[in-house]
C-alpha atoms as a printed R data frame, in Angstrom:
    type eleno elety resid chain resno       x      y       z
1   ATOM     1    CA   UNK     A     1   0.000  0.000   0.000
2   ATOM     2    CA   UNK     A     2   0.944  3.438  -1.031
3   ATOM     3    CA   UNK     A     3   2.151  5.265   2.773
4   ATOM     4    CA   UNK     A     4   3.862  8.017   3.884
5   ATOM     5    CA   UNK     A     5   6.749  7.492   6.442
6   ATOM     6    CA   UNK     A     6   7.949 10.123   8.834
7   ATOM     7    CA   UNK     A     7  11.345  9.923   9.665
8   ATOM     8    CA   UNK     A     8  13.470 11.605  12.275
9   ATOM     9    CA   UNK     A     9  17.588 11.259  12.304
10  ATOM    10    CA   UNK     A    10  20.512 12.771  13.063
11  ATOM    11    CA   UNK     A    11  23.245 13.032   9.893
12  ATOM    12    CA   UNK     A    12  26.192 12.486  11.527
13  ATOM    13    CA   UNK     A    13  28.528  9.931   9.770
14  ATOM    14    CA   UNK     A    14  26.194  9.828   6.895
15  ATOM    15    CA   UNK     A    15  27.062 11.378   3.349
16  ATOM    16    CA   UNK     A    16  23.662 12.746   3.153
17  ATOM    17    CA   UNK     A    17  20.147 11.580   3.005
18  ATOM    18    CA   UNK     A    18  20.026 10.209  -0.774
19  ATOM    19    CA   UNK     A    19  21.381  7.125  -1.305
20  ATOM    20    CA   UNK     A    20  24.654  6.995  -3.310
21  ATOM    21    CA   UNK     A    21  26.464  3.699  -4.161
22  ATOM    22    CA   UNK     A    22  29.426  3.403  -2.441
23  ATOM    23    CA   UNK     A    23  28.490  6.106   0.406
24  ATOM    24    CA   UNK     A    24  26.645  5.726   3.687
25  ATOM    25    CA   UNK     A    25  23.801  7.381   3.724
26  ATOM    26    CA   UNK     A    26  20.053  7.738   5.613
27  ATOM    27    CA   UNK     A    27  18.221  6.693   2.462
28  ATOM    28    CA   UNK     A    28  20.393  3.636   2.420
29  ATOM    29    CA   UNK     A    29  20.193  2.298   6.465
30  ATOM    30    CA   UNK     A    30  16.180  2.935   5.984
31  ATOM    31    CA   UNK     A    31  15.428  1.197   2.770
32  ATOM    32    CA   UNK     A    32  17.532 -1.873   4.396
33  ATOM    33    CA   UNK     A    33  15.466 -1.669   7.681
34  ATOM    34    CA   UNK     A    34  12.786 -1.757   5.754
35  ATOM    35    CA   UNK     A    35  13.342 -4.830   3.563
36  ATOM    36    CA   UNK     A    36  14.577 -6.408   6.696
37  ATOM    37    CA   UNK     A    37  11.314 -5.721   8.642
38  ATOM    38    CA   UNK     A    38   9.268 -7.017   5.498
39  ATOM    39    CA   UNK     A    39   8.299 -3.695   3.970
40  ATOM    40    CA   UNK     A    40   9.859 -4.787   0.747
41  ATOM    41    CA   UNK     A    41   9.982 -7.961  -1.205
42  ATOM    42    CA   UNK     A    42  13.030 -9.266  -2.006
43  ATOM    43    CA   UNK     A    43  12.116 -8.990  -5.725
44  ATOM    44    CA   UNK     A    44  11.968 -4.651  -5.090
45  ATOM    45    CA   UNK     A    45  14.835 -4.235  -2.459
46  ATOM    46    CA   UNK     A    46  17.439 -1.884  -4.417
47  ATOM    47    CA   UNK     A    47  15.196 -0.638  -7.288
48  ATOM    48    CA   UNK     A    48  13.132  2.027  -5.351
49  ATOM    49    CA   UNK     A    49  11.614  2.757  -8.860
50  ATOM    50    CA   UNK     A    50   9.831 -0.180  -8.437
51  ATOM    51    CA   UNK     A    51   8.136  0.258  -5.021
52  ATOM    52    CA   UNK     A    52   7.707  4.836  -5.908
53  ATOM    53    CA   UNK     A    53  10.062  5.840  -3.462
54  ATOM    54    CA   UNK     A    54  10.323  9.681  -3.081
55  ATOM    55    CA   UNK     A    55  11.836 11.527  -0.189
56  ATOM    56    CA   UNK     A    56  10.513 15.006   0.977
57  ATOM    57    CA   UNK     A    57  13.734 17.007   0.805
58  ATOM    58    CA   UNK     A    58  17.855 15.437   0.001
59  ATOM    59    CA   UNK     A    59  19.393 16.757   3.361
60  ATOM    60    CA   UNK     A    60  23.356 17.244   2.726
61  ATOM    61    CA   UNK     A    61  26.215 15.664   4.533
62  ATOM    62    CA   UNK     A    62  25.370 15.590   8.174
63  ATOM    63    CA   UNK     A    63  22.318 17.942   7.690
64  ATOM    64    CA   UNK     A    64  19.736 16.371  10.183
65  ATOM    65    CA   UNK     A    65  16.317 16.200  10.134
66  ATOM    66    CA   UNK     A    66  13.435 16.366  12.352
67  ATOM    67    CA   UNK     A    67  10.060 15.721  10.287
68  ATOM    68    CA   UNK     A    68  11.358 14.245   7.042
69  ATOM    69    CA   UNK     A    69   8.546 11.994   4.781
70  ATOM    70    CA   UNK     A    70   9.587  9.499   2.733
71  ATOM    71    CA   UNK     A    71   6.839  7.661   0.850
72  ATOM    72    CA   UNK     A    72   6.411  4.371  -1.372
73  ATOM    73    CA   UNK     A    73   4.642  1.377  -1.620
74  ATOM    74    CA   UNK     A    74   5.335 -0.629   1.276
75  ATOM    75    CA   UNK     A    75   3.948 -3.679   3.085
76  ATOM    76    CA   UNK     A    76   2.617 -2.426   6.685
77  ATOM    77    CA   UNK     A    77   0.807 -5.722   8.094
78  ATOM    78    CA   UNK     A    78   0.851 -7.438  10.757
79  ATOM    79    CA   UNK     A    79   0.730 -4.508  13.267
80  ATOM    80    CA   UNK     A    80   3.958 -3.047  14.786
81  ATOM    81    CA   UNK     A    81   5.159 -1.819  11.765
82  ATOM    82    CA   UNK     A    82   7.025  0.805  13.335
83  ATOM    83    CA   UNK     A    83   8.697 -0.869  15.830
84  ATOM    84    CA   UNK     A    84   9.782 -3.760  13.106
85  ATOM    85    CA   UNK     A    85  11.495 -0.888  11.642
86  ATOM    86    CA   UNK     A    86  13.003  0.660  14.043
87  ATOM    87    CA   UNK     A    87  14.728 -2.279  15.165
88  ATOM    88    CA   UNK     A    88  16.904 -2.664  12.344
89  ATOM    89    CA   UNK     A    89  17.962  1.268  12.624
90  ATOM    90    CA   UNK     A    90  20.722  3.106  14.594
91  ATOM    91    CA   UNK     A    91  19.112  5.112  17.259
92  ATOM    92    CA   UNK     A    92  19.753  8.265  15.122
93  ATOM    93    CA   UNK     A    93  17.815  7.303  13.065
94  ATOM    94    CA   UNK     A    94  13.983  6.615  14.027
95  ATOM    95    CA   UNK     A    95  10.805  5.724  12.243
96  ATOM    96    CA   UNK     A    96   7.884  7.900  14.162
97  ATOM    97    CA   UNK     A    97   4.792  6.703  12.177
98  ATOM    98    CA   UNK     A    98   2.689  6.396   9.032
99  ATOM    99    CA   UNK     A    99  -0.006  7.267   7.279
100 ATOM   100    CA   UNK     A   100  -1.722  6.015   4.317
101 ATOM   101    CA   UNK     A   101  -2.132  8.550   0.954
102 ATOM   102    CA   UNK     A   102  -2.974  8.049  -2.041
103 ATOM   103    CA   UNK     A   103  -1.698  6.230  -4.879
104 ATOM   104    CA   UNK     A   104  -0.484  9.316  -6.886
105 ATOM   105    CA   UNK     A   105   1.006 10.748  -3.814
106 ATOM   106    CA   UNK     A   106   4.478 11.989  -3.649
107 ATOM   107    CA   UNK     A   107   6.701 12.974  -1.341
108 ATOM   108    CA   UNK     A   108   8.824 14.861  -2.905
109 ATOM   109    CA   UNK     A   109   6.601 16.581  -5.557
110 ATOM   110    CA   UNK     A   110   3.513 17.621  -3.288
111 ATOM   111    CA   UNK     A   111   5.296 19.027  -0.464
112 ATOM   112    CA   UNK     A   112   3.683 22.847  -0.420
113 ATOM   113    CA   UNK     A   113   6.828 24.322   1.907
114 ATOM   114    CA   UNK     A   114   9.902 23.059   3.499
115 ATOM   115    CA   UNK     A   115  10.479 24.461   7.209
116 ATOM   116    CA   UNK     A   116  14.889 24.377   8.369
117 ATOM   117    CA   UNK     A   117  15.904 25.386  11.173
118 ATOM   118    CA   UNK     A   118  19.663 26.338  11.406
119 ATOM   119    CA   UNK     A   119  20.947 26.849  15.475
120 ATOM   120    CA   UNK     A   120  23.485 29.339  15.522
121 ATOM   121    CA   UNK     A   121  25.651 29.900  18.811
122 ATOM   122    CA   UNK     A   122  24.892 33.190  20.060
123 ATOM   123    CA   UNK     A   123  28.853 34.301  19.893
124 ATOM   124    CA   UNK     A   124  28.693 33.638  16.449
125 ATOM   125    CA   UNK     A   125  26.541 36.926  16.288
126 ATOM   126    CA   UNK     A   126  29.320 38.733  18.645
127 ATOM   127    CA   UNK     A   127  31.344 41.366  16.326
128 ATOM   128    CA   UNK     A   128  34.439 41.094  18.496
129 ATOM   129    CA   UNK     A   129  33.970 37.230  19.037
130 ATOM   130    CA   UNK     A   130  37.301 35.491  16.808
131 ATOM   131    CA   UNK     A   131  38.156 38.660  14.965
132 ATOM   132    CA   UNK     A   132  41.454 38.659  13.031
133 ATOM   133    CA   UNK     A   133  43.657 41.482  11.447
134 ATOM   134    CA   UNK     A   134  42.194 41.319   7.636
135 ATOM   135    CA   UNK     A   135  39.730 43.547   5.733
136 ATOM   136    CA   UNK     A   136  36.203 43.037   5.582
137 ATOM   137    CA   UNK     A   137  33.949 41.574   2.781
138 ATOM   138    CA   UNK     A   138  32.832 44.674   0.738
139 ATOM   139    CA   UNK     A   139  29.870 44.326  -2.100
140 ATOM   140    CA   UNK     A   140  32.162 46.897  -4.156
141 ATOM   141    CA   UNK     A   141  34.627 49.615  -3.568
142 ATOM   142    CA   UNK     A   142  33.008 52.614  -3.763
143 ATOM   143    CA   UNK     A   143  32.657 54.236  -7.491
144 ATOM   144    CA   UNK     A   144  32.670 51.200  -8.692
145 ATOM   145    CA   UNK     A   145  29.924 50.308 -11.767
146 ATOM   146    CA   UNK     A   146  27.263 49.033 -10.395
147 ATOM   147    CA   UNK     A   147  27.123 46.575 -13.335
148 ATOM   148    CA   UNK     A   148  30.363 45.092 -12.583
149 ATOM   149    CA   UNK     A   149  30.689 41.497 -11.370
150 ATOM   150    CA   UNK     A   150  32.716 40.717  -8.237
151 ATOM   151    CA   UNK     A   151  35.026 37.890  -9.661
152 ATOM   152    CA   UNK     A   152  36.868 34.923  -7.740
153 ATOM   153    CA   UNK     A   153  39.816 38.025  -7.789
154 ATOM   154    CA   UNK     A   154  37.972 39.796  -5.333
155 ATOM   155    CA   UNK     A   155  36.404 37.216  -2.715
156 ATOM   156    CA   UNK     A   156  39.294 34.257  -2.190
157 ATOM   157    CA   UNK     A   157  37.694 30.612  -1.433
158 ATOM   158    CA   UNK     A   158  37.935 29.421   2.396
159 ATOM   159    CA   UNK     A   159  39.616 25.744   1.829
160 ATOM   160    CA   UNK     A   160  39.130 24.629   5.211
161 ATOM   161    CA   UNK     A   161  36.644 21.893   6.398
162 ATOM   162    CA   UNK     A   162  33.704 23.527   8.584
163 ATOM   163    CA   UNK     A   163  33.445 20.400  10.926
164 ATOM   164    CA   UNK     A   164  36.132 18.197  12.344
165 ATOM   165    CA   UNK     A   165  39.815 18.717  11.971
166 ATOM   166    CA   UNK     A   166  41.543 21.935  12.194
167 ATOM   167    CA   UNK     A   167  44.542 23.581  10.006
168 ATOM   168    CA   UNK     A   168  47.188 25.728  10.333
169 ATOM   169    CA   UNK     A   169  48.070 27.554  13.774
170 ATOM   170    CA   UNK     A   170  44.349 28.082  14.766
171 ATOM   171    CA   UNK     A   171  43.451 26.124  17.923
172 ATOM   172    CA   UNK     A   172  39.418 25.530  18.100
173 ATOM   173    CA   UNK     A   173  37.923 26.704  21.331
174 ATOM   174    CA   UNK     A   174  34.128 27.101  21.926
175 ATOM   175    CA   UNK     A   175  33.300 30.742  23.538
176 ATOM   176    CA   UNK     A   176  30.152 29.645  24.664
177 ATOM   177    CA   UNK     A   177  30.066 30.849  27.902
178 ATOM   178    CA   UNK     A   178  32.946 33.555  27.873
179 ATOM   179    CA   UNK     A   179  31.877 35.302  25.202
180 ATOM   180    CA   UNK     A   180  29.577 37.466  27.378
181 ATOM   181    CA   UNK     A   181  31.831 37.974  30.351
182 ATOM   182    CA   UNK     A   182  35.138 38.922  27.891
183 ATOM   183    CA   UNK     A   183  33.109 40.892  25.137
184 ATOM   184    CA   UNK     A   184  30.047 42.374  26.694
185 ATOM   185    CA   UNK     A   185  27.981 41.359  23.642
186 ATOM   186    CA   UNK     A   186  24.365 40.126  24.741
187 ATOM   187    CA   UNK     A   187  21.966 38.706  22.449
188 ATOM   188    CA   UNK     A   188  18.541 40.901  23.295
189 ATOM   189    CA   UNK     A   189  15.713 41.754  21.508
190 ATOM   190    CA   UNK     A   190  17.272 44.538  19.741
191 ATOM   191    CA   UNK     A   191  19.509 41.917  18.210
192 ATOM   192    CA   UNK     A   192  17.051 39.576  17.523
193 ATOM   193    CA   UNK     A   193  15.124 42.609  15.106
194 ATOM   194    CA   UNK     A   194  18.072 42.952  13.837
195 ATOM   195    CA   UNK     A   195  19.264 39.717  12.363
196 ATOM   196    CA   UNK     A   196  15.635 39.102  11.558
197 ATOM   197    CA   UNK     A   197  15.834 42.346   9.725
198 ATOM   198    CA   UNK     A   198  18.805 41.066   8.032
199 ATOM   199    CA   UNK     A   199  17.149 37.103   7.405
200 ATOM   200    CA   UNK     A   200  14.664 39.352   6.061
201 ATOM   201    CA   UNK     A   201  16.151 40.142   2.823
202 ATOM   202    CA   UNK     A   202  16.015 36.769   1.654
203 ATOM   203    CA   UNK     A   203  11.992 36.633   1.405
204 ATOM   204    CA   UNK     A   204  10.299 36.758  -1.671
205 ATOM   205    CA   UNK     A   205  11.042 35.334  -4.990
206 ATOM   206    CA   UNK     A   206  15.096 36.323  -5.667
207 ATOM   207    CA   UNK     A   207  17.631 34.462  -7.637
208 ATOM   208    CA   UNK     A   208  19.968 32.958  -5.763
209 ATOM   209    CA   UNK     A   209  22.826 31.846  -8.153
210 ATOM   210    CA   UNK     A   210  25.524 33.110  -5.551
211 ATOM   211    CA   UNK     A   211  23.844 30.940  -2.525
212 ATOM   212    CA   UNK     A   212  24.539 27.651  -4.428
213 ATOM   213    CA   UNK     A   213  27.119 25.812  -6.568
214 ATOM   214    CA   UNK     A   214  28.160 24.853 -10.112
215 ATOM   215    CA   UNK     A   215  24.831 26.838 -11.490
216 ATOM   216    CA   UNK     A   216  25.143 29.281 -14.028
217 ATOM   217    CA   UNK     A   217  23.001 32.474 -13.091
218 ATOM   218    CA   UNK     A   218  21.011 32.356 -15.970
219 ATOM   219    CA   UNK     A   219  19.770 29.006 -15.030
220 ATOM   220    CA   UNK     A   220  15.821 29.390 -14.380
221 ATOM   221    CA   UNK     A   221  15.980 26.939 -11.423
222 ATOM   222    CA   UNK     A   222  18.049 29.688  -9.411
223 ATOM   223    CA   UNK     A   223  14.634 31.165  -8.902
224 ATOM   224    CA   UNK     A   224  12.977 30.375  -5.281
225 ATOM   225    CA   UNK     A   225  10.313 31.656  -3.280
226 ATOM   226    CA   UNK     A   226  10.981 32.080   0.387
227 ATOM   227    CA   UNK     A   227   7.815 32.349   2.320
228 ATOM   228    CA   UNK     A   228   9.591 33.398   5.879
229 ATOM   229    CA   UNK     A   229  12.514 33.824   7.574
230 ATOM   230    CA   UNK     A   230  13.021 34.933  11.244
231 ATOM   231    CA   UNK     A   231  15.339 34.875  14.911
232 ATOM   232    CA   UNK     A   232  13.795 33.104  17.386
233 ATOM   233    CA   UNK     A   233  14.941 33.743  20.945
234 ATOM   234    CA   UNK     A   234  17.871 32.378  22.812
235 ATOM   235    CA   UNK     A   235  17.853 29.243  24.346
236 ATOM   236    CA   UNK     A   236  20.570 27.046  26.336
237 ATOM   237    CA   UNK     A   237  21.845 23.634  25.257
238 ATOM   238    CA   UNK     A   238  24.613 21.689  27.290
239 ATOM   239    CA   UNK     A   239  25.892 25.436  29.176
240 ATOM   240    CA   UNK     A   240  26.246 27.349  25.566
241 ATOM   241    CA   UNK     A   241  23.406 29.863  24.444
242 ATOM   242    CA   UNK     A   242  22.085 29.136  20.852
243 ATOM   243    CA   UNK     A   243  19.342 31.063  18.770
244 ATOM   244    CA   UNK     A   244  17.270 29.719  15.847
245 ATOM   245    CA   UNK     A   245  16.917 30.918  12.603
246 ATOM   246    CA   UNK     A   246  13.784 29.256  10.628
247 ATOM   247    CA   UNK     A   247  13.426 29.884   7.197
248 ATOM   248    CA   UNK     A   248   9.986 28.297   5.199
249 ATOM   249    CA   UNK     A   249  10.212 27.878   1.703
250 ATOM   250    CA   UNK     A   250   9.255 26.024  -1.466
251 ATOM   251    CA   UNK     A   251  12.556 24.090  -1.974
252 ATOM   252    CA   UNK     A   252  16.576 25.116  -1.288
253 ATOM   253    CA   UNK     A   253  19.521 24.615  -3.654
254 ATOM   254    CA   UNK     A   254  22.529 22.809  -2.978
255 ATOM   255    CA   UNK     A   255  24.407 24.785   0.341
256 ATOM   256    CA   UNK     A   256  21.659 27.376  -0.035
257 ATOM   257    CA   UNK     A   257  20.508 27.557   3.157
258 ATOM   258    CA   UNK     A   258  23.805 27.381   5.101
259 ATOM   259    CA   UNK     A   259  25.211 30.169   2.647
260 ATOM   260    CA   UNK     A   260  21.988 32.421   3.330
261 ATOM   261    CA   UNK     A   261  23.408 32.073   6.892
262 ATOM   262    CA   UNK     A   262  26.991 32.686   6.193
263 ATOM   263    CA   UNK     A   263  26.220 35.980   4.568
264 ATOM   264    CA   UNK     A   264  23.737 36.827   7.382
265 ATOM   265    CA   UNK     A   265  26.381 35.983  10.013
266 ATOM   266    CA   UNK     A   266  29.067 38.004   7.633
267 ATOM   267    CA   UNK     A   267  26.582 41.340   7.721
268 ATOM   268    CA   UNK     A   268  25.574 40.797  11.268
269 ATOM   269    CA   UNK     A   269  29.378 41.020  12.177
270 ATOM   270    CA   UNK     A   270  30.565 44.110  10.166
271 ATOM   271    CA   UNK     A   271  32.045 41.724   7.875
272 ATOM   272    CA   UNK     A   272  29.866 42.343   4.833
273 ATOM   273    CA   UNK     A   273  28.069 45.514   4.091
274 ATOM   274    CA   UNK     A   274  23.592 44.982   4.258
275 ATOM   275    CA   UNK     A   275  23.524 46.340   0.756
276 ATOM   276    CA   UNK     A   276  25.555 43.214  -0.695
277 ATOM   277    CA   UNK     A   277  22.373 41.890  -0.961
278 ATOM   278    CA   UNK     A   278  20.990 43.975  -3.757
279 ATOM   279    CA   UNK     A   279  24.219 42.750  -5.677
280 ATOM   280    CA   UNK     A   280  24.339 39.214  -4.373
281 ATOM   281    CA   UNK     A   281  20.559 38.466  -5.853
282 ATOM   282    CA   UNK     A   282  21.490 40.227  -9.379
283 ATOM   283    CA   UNK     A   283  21.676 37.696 -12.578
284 ATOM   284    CA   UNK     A   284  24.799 39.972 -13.788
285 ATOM   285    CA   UNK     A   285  26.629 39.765 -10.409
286 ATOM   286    CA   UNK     A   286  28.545 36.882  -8.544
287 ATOM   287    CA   UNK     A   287  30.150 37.134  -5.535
288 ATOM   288    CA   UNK     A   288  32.119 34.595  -3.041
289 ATOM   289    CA   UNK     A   289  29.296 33.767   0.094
290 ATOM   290    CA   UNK     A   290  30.694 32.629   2.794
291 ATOM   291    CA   UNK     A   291  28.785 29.003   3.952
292 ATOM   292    CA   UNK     A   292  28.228 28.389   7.363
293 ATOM   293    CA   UNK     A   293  28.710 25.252   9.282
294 ATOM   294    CA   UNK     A   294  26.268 21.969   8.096
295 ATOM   295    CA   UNK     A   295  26.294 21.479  12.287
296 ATOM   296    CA   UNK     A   296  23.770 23.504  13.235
297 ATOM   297    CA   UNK     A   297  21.355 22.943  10.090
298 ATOM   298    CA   UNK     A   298  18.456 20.229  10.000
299 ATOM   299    CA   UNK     A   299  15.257 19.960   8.599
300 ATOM   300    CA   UNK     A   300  11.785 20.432  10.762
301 ATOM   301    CA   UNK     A   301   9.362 19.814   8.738
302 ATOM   302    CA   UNK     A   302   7.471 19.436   5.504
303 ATOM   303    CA   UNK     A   303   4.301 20.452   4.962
304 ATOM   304    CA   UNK     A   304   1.208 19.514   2.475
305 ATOM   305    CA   UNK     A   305  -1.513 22.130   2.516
306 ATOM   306    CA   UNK     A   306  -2.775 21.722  -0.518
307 ATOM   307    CA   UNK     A   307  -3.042 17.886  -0.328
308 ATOM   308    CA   UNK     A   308  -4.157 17.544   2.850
309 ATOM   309    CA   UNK     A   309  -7.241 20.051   1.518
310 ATOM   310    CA   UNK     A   310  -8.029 18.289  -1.323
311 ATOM   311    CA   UNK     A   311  -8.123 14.629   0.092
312 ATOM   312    CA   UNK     A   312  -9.426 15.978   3.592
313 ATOM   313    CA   UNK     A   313 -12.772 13.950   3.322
314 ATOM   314    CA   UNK     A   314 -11.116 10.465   2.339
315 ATOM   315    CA   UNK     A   315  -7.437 10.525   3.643
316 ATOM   316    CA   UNK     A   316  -5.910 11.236   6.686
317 ATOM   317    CA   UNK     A   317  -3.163 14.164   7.061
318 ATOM   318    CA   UNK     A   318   0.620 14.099   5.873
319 ATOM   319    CA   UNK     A   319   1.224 15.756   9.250
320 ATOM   320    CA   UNK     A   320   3.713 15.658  12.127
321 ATOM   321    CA   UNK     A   321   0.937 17.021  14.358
322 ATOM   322    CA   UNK     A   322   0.614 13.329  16.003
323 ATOM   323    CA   UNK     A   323   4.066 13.125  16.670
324 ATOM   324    CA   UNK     A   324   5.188 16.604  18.449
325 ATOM   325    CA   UNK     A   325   5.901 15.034  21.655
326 ATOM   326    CA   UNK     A   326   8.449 12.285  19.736
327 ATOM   327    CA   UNK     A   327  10.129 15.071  18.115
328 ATOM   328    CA   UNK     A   328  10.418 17.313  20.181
329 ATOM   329    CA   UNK     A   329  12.322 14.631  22.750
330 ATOM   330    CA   UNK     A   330  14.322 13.787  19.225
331 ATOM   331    CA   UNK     A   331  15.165 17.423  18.767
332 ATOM   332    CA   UNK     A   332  16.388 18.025  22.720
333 ATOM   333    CA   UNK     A   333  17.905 14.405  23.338
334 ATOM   334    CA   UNK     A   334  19.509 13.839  19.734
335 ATOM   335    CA   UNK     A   335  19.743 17.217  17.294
336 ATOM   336    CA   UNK     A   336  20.749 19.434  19.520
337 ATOM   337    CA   UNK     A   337  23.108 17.694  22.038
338 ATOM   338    CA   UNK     A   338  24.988 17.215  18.986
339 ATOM   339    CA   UNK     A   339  25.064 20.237  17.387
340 ATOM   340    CA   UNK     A   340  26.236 21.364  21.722
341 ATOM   341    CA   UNK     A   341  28.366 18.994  21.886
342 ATOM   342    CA   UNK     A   342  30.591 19.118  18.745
343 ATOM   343    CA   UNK     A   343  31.393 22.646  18.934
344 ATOM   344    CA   UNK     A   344  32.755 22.742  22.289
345 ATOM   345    CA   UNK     A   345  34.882 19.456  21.459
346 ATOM   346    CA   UNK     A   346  35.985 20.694  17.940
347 ATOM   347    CA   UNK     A   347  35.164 24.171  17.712
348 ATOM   348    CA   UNK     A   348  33.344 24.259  14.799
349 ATOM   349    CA   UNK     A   349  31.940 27.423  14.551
350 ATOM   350    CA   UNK     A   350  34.709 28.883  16.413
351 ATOM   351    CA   UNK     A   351  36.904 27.816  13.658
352 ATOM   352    CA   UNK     A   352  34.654 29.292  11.060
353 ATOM   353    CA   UNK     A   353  34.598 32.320  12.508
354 ATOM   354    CA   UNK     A   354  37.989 32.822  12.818
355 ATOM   355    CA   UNK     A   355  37.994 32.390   9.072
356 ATOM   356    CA   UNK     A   356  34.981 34.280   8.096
357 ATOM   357    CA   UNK     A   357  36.973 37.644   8.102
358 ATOM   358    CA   UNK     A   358  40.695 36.365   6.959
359 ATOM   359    CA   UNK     A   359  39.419 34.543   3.801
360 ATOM   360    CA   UNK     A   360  36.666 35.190   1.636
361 ATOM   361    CA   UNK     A   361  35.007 32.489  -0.377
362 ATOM   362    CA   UNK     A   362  34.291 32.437  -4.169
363 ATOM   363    CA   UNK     A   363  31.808 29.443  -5.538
């Protein structure tokens, strides 16, 4: 029968959701749970063409998600489905439930809105938090044609990883709780309006050529609609003060949403002037964006208004609503202990930081 799964997991170790040959990956520990629980036949297992499997949204290298859906045509009976499932899955990785849709239902292709959240440590936002002796990202000098394109000349690429290991003479150290006590930076509502102010510039339809990779500008699919984007306020994980920034939108590009973050970061710091963004969203212009850290980005949630409108009197929703308690324990006992966790062991952002005004970052 034709179902849609939702799925929460944590991406760490995997090389994204979509399954790749040769690379571990969520899409690839699920469909074998699945064939091992007796969801698939043995005559379907490793043709997912064969059973309609589409996934909501392709989460990048250890992006994690929340409320992703996954649907196909799966075998469900006898009861305890989920718990068959679940069983042959790593604990980062957990089936929360079902529902049945209808046969012409996608995943992927009806899915209205995709919700990410990215948690951003609040010294990240600090202007004097791992400054360096370098000059800042400019749009343009000043006089310059407002026609002319910032080349790979003008904004150098960052070659460090953003996660794990570090390089050269820089020693990661998490900030999180010095950075009020050595800087006097707080993170108030004043900031808050102002990074949403800033978050704000990506809603609407824009072009966002310079937020991806290996996409030409005049490439229609550079075009997306973002419905919302806003701060929420601070909140504490493991000692170290974090703030979410949820964007809603119809789909993301490849690094888009963790470059729409770098550049926020980059203006919210001094870094980068607030009127790069007229240039960064013109078809004639590219620029280097600086990409933050895939730690602190996962997906919450997928949504299906206009499906669940149309079907209301014969199907049941494609909804997380039933499973809020589930994910938000996921969320506080999984995501975000992670996210907590790895940057006062490695440094993560702390690293990237350090970088974010010392090298500048062409596609």
């Amino acid at each position: 029968r034709k179902i849609a799964i939702f799925v929460s997991y944590s991406g760490y170790g995997y090389q994204g959701m979509q399954r790749n040959k040769g690379c571990k990956t969520i899409e690839g520990d699920l469909e074998e749970a699945l064939f091992k629980a007796g969801a698939i036949a043995e005559s379907t297992f490793g043709d997912p063409r064969k059973i309609d499997w589409a996934r909501a949204a392709r989460t990048d290298k250890g992006v994690s998600a929340a409320g992703q859906v996954v649907s196909g045509r799966f075998f469900v009976d006898p009861p305890g489905f989920v718990e068959r499932v679940n069983s042959h899955l790593p604990k980062q990785i957990r089936v929360l439930g079902f529902t049945r849709v209808t046969g012409t239902f996608s995943a992927k292709n009806l899915c209205d809105r995709r919700r990410y959240e990215y948690v951003l440590p609040v010294f990240a936002l600090d202007p004097a938090s791992h400054r360096v002796e370098s000059p800042t990202i400019e749009a343009a000098n000043p006089g310059d044609n407002p026609g002319e394109a910032i080349t790979s000349e003008d904004v150098e690429e960052d070659t460090t990883s953003t996660t794990g290991t570090t390089t050269g003479r820089f020693t990661p150290t998490c900030t999180c709780t010095s950075s009020d006590l050595e800087t006097g930076f707080t993170f108030g509502d004043e900031e808050r309006a102002k990074l949403t102010k800033i978050l704000q510039n990506y809603v609407g339809t824009r072009y966002f050529h310079n937020f991806t990779c290996r996409v030409k500008p005049e490439d229609p699919s550079t075009q997306r609609y973002i419905t919302s984007y806003e701060a929420g306020e601070v909140f504490t994980i493991q000692g170290c003060k974090f703030v979410r920034c949820t964007v809603i939108g119809q789909s993301f590009m490849l690094h888009q949403i963790r470059k729409m973050i770098g550049l926020a970061v980059a203006v919210m710091r001094g870094d980068a002037p607030e009127t790069i963004f007229e240039r960064a969203f013109r078809r004639d212009t590219k620029i280097g964006v600086p990409m933050a850290p895939e730690l602190g980005l996962f997906l919450d949630e997928c949504l299906y208004t206009a499906y669940n409108q149309r079907f209301a009197g014969s199907h049941e929703e494609v909804s997380l609503k039933s499973f809020e308690k589930e994910i938000a324990e996921f969320k506080t006992e999984v995501i975000y202990p992670h996210i907590a966790s790895t940057e006062a062991k490695d440094g993560v952002f702390a690293r990237w930081l350090h970088g974010l005004t010392k090298e500048r970052y062409p596609d």
